[in-house]
C-alpha positions as CSV (number, residue, x, y, z in Angstrom):
1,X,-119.8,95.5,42.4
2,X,-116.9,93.5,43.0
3,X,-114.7,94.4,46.3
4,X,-117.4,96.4,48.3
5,X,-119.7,95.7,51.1
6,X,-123.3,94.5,50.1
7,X,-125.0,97.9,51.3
8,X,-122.4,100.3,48.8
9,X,-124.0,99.6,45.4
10,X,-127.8,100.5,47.5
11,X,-126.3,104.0,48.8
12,X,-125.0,104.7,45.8
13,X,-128.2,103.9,43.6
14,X,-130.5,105.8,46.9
15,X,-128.1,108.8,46.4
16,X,-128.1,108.8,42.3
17,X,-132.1,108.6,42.2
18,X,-132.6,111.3,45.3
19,X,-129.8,113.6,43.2
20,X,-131.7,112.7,40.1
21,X,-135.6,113.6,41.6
22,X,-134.3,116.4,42.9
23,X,-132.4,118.0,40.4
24,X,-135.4,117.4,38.0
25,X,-137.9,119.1,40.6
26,X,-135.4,122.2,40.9
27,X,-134.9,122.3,37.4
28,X,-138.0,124.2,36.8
29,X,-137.4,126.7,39.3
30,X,-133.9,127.0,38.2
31,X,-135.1,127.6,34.4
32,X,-137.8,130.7,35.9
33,X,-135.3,132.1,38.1
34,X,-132.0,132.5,35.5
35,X,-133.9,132.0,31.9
36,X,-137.2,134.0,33.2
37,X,-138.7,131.3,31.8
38,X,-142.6,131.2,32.2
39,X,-142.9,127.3,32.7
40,X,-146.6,127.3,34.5
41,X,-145.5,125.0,37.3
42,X,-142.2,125.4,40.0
43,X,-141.7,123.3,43.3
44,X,-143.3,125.4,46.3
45,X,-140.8,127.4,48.5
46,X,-140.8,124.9,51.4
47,X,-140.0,122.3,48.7
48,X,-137.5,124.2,47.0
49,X,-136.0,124.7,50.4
50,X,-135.8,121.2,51.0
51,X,-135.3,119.7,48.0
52,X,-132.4,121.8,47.3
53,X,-130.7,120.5,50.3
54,X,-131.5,116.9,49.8
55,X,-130.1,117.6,46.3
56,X,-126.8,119.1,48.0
57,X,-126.3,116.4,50.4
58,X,-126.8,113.4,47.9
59,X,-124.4,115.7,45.6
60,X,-121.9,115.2,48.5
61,X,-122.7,111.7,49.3
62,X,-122.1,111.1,45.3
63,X,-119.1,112.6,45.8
64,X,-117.8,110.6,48.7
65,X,-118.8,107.6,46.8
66,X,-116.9,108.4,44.1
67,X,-113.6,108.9,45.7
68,X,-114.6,104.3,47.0
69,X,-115.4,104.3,43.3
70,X,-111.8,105.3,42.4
71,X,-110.3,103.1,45.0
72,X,-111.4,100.2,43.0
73,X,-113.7,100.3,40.4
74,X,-112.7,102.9,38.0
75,X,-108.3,101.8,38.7
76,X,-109.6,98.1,38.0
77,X,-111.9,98.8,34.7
78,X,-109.0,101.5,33.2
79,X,-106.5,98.2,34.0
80,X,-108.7,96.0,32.3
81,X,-109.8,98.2,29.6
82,X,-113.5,98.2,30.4
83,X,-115.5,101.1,29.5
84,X,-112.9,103.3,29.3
85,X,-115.4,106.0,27.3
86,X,-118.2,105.9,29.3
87,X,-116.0,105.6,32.4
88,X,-113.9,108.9,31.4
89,X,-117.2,110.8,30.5
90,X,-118.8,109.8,33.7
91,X,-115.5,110.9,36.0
92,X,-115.3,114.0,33.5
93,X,-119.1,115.0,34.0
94,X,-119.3,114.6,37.6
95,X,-115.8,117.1,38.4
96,X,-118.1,119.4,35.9
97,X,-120.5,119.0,37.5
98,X,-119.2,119.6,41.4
99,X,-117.6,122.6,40.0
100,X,-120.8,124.2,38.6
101,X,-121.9,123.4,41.8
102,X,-119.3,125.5,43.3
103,X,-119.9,127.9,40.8
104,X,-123.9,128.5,41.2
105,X,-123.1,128.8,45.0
106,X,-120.5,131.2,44.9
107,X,-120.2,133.1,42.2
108,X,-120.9,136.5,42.6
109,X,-121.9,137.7,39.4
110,X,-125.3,137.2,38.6
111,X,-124.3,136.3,34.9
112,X,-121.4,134.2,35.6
113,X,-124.2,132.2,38.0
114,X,-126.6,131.9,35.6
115,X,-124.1,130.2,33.4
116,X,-122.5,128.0,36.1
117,X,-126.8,127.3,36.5
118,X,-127.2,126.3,32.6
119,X,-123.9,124.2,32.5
120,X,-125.1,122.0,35.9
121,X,-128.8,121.5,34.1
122,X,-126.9,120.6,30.8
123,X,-124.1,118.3,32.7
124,X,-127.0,116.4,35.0
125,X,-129.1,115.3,31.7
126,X,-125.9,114.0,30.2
127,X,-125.3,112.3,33.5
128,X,-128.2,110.6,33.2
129,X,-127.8,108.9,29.9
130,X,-123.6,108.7,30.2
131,X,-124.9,106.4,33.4
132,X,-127.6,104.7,31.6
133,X,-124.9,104.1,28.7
134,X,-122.2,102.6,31.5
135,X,-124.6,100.6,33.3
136,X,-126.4,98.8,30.3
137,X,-122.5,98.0,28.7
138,X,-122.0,96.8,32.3
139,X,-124.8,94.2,32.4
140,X,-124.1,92.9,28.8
141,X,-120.1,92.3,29.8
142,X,-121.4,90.2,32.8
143,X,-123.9,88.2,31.0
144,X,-121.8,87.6,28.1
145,X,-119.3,86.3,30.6
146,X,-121.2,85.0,33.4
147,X,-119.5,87.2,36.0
148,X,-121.3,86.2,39.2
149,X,-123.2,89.5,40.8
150,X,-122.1,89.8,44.7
């Protein structure tokens, strides 16, 4: 990524795979505790405990990393008209996302929660493939124009 330090596209990628794990190993829980789903298998308490806030913290680092993002990447690709669609989605889905967040936290109604809990399950899977979609366009548009990786 053009214009930041060596180590910023490795946090970002450690942060994005730790949200990822984590957010699949809660989902389960997640699905048993708000769908009373009977999935046969759900993280452990002291797992749960801990992956939830390893899943909070890299959903803060994410967030810090997108405010660099902003700085550079996203003003530079909307100037150049790169990946405008996946671009938008991704910005779009992550402020979802940090507001289900918000929501799941603090809401105190258990329905209202357990909708906040579905829309952040929904919003991380499309996250997933909106990224996968961004990055692959990403890597075509530098190897069809040789753009040199830093």
């Amino acid at each position: 990524m053009k214009g930041y330090p060596r180590w910023f596209p490795r946090l970002l990628g450690a942060a994005s795979v730790v949200l990822g794990v984590t957010g699949l190993l809660l989902a389960t829980t997640t699905l048993e505790m708000r769908a009373e789903l009977e999935l046969g298998w759900h993280a452990a308490g002291a797992v749960r405990t801990w992956g939830s806030a390893c899943h909070a913290l890299a959903g803060f680092m994410l967030m810090l990393f997108c405010g660099a993002l902003w700085s550079i990447h996203m003003r530079a690709g909307w100037r150049r008209r790169q990946h405008r669609r996946s671009g938008l989605a991704l910005a779009l889905l992550l402020c979802a996302l940090a507001g289900t967040a918000v929501g799941i936290y603090y809401s105190g109604d258990a329905e209202l929660g357990n909708w906040f809990g579905y829309g952040h399950l929904a919003g991380g899977a499309l996250l997933l493939v909106t990224l996968a979609w961004h990055w692959v366009r990403g890597r075509r548009l530098r190897r069809r124009y040789g753009t040199a990786k830093r």
